[in-house]
N, C-alpha and C positions, 0 to 999 in steps of 0.2 A: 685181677682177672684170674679165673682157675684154669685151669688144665686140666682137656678131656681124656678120661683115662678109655684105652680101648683092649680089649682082650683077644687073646689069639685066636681063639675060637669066633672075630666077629670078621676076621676077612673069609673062611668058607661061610659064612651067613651070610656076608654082606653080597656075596659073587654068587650063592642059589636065589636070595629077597630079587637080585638086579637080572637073573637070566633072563631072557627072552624067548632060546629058541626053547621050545619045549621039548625036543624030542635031549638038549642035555640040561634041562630041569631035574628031572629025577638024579641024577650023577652029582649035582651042583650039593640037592635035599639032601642027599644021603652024605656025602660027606661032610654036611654043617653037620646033622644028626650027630655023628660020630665024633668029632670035635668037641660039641655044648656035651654028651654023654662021656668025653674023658676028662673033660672039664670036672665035671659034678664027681665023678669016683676020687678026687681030689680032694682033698682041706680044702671047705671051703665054706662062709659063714651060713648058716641058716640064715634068710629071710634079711642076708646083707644085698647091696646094690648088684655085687654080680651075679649074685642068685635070684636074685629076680628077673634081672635083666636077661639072665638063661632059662628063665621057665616061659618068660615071653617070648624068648626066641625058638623055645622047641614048640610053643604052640599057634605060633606062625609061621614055622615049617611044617605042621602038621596040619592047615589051611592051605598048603602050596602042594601037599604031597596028592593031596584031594583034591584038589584042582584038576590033576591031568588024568583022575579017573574018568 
């Protein structure tokens, strides 16, 4: 059995993906953004698991940020 690795940056993703009310959606977005964005200015592999896994999450915050226009 493996063990799922998670990254810091997926608990403000995981609390904007799960908001509900909209009017603290955008506060939820913005701060995932800011998070996967200090992620990525880090070591971090080209085109390994967590770099993907943060380019699908900045463009499924970038589906939710458009949402509440």
């Amino acid at each position: 059995m493996s063990e799922l690795t998670t990254y810091l940056w997926q608990k403000p993703y995981d609390a904007a993906v799960l908001e509900m009310d909209m009017e603290q959606l955008p506060g939820r977005v913005q701060h995932a953004f800011n998070a996967i964005e200090e992620r990525l200015r880090t070591r971090i592999e080209d085109g390994g698991v967590e770099h993907r896994a943060l380019m699908e999450a900045r463009r499924s915050l970038g589906i939710l940020k458009n949402m509440r226009r």
